[in-house]
N, C-alpha and C positions, 0 to 999 in steps of 0.2 A: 569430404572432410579435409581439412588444411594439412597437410601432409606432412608441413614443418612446424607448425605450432602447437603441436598436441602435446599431452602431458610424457614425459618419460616414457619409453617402451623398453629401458634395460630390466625395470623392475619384472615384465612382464614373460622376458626371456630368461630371469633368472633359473628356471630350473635347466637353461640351456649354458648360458652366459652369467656368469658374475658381475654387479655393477662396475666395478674397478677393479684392476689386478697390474697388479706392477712387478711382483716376483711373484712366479708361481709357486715354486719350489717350498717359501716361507709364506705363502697365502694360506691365511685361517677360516673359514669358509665359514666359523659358526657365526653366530648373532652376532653382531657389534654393536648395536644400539646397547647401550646398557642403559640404561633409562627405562627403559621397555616394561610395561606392567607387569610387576611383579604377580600379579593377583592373577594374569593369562600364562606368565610359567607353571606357577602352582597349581593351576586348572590341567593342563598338557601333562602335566607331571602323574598331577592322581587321574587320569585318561589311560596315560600309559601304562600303569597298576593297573588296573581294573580291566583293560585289551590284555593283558601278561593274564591275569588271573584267570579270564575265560578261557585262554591259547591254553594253559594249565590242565585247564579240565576237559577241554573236548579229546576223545580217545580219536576221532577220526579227526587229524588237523586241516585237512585240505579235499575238496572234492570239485572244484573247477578252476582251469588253468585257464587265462586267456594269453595266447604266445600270439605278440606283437613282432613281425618282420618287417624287411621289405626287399628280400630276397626272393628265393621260391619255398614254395608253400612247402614244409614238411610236411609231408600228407602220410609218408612211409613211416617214420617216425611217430607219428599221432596213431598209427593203425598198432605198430609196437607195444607201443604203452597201452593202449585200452585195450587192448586183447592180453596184457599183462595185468592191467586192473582197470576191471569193466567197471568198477564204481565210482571211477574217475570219469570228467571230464575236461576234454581239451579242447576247447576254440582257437579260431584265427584270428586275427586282425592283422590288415593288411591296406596300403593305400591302393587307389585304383583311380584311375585317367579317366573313363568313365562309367556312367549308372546304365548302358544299354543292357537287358535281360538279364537287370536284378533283382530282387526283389525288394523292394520300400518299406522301412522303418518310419517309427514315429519317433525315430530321434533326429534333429535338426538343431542346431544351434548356432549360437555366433562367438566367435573369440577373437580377442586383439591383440593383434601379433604385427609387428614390422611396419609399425605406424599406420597402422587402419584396422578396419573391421574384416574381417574373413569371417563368412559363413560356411560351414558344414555338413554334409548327412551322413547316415548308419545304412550301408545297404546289403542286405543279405543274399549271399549265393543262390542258385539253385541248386537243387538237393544232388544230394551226389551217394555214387553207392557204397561208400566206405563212410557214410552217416557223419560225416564229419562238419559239425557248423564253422561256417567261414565269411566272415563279414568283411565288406571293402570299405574304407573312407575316403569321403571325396572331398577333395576344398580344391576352389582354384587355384589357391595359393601354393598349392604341393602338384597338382596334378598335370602332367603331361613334361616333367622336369627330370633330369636326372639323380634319384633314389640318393645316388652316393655324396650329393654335395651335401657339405656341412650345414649351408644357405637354409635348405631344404627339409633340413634334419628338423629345426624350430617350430615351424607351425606343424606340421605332422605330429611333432610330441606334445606339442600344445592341445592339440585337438586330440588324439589320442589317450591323453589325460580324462580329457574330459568323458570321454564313449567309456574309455574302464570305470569310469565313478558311474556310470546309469548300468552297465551289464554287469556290474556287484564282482565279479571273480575272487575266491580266494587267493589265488596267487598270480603274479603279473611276471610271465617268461618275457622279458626282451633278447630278443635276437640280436647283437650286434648291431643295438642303438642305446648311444647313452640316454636313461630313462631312469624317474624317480618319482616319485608321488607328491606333488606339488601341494602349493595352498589348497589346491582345487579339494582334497581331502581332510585337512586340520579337522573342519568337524562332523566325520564318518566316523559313525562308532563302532563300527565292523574291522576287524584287521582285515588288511590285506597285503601281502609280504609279494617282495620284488625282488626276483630272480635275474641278473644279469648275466649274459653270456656273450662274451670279449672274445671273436674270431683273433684279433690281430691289434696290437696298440698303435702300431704306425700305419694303420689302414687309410683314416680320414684325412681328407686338404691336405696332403703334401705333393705333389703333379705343380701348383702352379701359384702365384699371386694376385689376385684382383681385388685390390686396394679399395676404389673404389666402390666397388660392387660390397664389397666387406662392408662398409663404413655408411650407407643408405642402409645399409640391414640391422647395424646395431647402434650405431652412436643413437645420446638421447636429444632433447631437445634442443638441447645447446649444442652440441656438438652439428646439429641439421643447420642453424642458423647459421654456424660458423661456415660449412659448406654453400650455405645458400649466398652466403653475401661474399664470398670469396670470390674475385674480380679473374684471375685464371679457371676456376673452373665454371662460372657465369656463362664465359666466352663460351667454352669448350661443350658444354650442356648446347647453347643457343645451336653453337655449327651443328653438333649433333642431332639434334633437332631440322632443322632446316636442309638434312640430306635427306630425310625421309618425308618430308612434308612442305606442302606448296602453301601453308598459311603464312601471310605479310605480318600479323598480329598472334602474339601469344604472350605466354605468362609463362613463369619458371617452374611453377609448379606444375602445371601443365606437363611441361617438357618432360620434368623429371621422372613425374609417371610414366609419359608416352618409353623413356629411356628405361626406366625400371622393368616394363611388360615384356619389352622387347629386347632386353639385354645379351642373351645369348645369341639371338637372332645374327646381331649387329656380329659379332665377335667368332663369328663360325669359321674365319679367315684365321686368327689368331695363330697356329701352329704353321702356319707358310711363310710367315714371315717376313707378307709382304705389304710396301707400303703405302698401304691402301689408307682413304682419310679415314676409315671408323677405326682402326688400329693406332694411327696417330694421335686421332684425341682421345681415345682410351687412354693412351701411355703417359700425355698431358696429364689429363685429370687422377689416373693413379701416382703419378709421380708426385703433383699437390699433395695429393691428400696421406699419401707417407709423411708430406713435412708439416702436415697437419695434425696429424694424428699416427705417429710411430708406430704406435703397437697394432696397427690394423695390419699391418705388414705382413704378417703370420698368420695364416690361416692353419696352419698345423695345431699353431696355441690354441686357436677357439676348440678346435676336439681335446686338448688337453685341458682347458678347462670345464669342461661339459662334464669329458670321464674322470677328471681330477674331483669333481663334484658329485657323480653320479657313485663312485669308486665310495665315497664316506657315505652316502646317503639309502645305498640300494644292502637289505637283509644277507643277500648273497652273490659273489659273482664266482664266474669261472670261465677257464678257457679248455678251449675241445683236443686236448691235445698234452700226455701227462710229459712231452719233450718240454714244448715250450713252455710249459708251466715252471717245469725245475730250471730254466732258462733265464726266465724273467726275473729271479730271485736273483739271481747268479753272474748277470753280464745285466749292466745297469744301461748300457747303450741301446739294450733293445727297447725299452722302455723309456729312457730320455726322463724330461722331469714329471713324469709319473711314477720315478722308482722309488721317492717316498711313500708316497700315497699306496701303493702297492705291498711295500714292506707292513707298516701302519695299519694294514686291511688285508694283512694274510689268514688272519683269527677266522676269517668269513669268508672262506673262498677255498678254491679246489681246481681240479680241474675234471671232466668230463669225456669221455670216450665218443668219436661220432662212427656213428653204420652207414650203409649205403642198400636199400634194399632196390638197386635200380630195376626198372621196366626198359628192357633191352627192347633197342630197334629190332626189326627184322634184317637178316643178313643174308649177302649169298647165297653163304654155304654155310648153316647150323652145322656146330660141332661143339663138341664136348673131351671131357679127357682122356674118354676109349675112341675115338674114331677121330682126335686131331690128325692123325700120322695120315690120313689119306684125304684130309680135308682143308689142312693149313694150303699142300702146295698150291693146291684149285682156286685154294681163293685170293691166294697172293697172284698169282698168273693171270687171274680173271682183272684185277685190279691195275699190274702193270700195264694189261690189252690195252684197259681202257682210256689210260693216259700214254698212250701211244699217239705220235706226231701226226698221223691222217685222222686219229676220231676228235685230238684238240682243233685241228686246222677244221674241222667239219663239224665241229660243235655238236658230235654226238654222244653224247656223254648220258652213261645212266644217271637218269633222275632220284633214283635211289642214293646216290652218293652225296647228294646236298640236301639242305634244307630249306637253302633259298632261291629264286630264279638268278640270281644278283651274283655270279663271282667271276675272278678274273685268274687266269693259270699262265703260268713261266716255266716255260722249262719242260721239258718232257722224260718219260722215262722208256727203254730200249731194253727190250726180253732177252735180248742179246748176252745181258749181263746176270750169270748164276752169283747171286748177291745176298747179303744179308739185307734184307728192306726194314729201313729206320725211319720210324714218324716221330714230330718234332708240332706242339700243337702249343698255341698260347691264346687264350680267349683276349688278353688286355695287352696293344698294340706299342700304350705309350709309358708302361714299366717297364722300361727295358732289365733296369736294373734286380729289380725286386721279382722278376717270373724269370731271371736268368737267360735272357733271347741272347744277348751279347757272348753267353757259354754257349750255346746254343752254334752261332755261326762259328764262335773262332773255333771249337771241337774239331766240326766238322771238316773247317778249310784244315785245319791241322791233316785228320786222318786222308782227306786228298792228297794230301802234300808227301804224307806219309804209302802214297797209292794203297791205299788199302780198297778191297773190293766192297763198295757199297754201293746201295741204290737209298736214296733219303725222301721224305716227304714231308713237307712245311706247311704248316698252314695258319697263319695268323691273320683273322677276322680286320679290314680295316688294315692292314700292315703296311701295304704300300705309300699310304700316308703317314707316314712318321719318317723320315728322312733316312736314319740310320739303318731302317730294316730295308728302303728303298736303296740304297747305297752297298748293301750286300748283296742283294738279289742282280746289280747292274755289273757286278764283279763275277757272278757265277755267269750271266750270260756271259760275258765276253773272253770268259772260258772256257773256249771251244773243245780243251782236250776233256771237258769235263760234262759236253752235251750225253742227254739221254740218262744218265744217272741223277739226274734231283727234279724236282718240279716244286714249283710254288703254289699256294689255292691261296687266294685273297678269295674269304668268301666263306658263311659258314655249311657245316658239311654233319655228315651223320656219321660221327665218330665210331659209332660199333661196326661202319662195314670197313672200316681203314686199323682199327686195331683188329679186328679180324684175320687182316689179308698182312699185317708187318711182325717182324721180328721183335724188335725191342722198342721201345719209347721213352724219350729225353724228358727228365723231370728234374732240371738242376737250379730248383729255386730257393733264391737268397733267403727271401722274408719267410715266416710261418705261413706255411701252405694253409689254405682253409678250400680248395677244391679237391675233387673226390676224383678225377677221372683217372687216375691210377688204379682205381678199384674198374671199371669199365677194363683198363686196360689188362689188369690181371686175368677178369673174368674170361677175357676173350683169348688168354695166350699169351698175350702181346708181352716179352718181361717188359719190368719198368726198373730203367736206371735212373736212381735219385740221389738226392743229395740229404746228409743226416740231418733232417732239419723237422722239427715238428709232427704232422701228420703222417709222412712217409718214413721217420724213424720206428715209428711205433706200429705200422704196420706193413712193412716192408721188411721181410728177413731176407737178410745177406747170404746167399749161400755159400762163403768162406766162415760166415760165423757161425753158420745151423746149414750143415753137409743135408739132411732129414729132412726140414720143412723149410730150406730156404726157395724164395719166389722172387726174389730180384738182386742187384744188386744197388749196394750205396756206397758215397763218398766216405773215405776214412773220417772223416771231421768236415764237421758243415761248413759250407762255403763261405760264411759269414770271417770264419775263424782261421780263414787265410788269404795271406796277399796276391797270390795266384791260385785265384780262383778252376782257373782254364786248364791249369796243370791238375790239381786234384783231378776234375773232372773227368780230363784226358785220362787219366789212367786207370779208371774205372772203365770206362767205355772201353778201352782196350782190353782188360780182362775180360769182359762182355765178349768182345768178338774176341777173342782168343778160346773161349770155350765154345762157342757158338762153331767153331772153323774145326775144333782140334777133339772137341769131345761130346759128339752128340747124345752119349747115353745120359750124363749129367745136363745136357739143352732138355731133351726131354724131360728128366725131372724137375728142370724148373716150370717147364710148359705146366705141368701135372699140380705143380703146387699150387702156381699161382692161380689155373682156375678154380681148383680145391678149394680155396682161399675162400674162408667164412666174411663176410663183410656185413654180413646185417646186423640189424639192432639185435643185439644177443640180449638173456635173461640179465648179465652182470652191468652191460651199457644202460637200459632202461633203468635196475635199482641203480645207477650212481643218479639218475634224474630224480628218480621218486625220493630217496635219501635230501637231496637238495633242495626237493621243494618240502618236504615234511621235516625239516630240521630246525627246530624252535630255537 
């Protein structure tokens, strides 16, 4: 198919993308066409009666959910609810890389998306023993990419549009994808009501710009022409082309696929920032096509206009978390030009509690809140052995502590030191700012500074490639008075035997937390000092605010809502070890709470779900 002469594909991305948008803030997203048969309103119109009228009469509104992710499966959450209401059912949908040992559907289709045709299949799980149906979709369009890019988001919605219209569901959970019921349904006579659930509004495409890459995915016909005959980026396509390929003869269209399949390939350099030629003419042809087409520039905009779109269109939304819920109303910065749209669409929205019913690894040394007192020291002792300087130099390291063969360790730790042992854990290398790494180091160089007795453990996935986390870890070697109290893990690891064997755990992040592992952390002892922010306001008690059931400590005022960040931080962490040093009877009670600490789906977190998808 001619890559560049086909009809329009904005139209086809609209339930993702809007054709044109120039202010979002005042973008009206209903119908513009006014022209438009009068005779197909009035039709939609008495549709809509007559779907109100049945919703009216049925006593039972809802009996199959399909929750669309593409996160991890809520499996613990699905077991919740239907053992809350067994005459419910929850399905998954979910994308998948590939069909090895699943089972085949007779649903296959094709849809066009991003100037061509993508084909699709339905493939179903095998059975599993919490009965739970879970289907994957595959299109190569979506598969073997990374879930979080925007890019990415399109044809998976596109096609997942379509598998919800054949598996009929009454209600459509999305998980933290803007999602809506497109043409694909105009004439389904069945309701079917769409559940939104917004982790975070500044989650999607903001890390980076790829202009280019932007603008091959969405401009329409015209705009690909304008691309295509454009003399700098001609050039830039042809070189790029001719680094990977020995053909004398080619075409542009050509190229442009071969460039489109393999786009990330080329650009896996991108963060070293070095001058290598696929980085060069990348910056060439993004730098064009800015002066081509301006508003490609922003990829932050394309998820605000997704969710600016999805936010009027979807029956209900919510966010997991009743901090940042009264937040987003309240500080318009967190939400950016979403906080009309927001306001405008509070009538249909809430917020929602999340549980954590985890399936804890195996540890050590199993303990609980009557036998921590002769089982924390064992396992903390056991842990510093093992990163001791002769078993890192000799690579013998319990395999139980990682997850993967793949990691790389700095730093050692020395038994030498009666210390309070502090883990410090961030799964995403290149937020620095938004998961807090930056509070993180200066805390810590601060409390050395301030010699306080600690021993610390870092561990972030990937971390040594990101410059700035590499640039602290070269400042801790080369201070020597500070060997044997910290070590690094680049490399992932099995975090219930490390909050097992530490003291307390560093959770000072900016954005709205939407990870749970302070619940891990609680479970196992570990306190968690966090910052008032979202998920860990709401369930994290202070024990200067609740002497009786407090489990960790937090920041006086979220990190967001000050200039110095690093100082709030600091002096929480201080009172931390100030109690920790000076009043063990009160250490213990927080040990006691926090693994006390209720974290599952309770009877009240389930009805806030059931109330949200049964709310006509």
């Amino acid at each position: 198919m001619n890559s560049f002469e086909t009809e329009t594909h904005s139209k086809d991305l609209n339930t993702i993308y809007p054709d044109k948008i120039t202010d979002i803030e005042n973008f009206d997203f209903s119908i513009n066409n006014k022209s438009s048969s009068n005779f197909k309103a009035e039709l939609r119109l008495f549709r809509k009666k007559i779907m109100r009228f049945f919703k009216q009469r049925q006593n039972n509104f809802f009996k199959n959910v399909l929750l669309i992710t593409l996160g991890d499966l809520p499996i613990d959450f699905i077991k919740a609810f239907q053992k809350q209401y067994p005459d419910k059912i929850i399905s998954i949908l979910t994308a998948i890389d590939d069909t090895d040992g699943l089972e085949n559907t007779s649903i296959r289709f094709e849809y066009y998306l991003q100037n061509r045709i993508n084909t699709a299949g339905l493939y179903k799980f095998p059975r599993n023993i919490d009965n739970i149906n879970i289907y994957g979709l595959y299109s190569p369009a979506f598969s073997g990419f990374d879930r979080t890019r925007l890019q990415y988001l399109a044809p998976f919605v596109k096609a997942a549009r379509i598998c919800a219209k054949k598996l009929s569901p009454d209600v459509i959970h999305a998980d933290n994808i803007p999602f809506f019921l497109g043409e694909e349904f105009e004439k389904v006579s069945y309701p079917i009501k769409v559940v939104q659930i917004i982790k975070d509004f500044s989650q999607f495409e903001t890390n980076k710009t790829e202009a280019f890459w932007t603008a091959i995915n969405l401009v329409d016909k015209k705009g690909m022409k304008r691309i295509c005959r454009d003399k700098i980026i001609k050039k830039c396509i042809a070189s790029l082309f001719n680094l990977h390929n020995t053909r004398r003869f080619y075409q542009l269209r050509e190229c442009l696929e071969f460039i489109y399949m393999n786009y990330f390939k080329f650009r896996k350099y991108i963060d070293k920032c070095e001058d290598i030629d696929e980085n060069i003419l990348f910056s060439r042809m993004n730098a064009r096509v800015l002066q081509l087409f301006p508003q490609m520039a922003y990829e932050d905009d394309m998820f605000c206009n997704a969710m600016y779109h999805t936010l009027k269109k979807t029956n209900f939304w919510a966010v997991i978390s009743k901090t940042y819920y009264d937040e987003i109303f309240n500080f318009p910065e967190l939400s950016g030009k979403l906080y009309n749209r927001i306001l405008n669409t509070k009538n249909k929205s809430s917020y929602v509690l999340y549980g954590c019913d985890a399936r804890f690894h195996k540890i050590y040394q199993q303990f609980n809140s009557e036998n921590f007192r002769d089982l924390r020291d064992r396992n903390k002792k056991y842990l510093i052995k093992e990163f001791s300087p002769e078993r890192i130099k000799a690579k013998f390291l319990d395999i139980k502590l990682f997850e993967e063969e793949n990691y790389t360790i700095h730093g050692y730790l020395d038994s030498f030191y009666n210390a309070p042992l502090i883990f410090i854990g961030s799964t995403n290398a290149n937020d620095i700012l938004g998961e807090g790494i930056d509070i993180d180091f200066n805390v810590i160089f601060k409390l050395f500074e301030l010699n306080k007795n600690l021993l610390v453990i870092i561990n972030i996935p990937d971390g040594l490639k990101n410059d700035y986390i590499k640039t602290r870890i070269n400042f801790l070697e080369k201070n020597y008075s500070l060997n044997g109290r910290w070590i690094f893990i680049d490399g992932k690891i099995n975090l219930a035997q490390f909050y097992s064997a530490s003291d307390m755990a560093f959770f000072p992040r900016r954005i709205n937390p939407t990870k749970i592992e302070h619940y891990l952390s609680m479970k196992y002892g570990c306190i968690p000092v966090v910052s008032r922010t979202g998920i860990y306001n709401d369930t994290v008690a202070d024990i200067f605010d609740d002497i009786t059931y407090g489990c960790g400590f937090k920041t006086k005022i979220p990190l967001t809502r000050d200039e110095d960040a690093n100082k709030v931080y600091c002096e929480t962490v201080l009172k931390a070890l100030n109690i920790y040093s000076k009043n063990p009877a009160s250490w213990n009670l927080l040990i006691k709470n926090a693994m006390n600490y209720d974290s599952g789906w309770k009877f009240n977190i389930i009805e806030q779900y059931n109330s949200m998808y049964d709310k006509k």
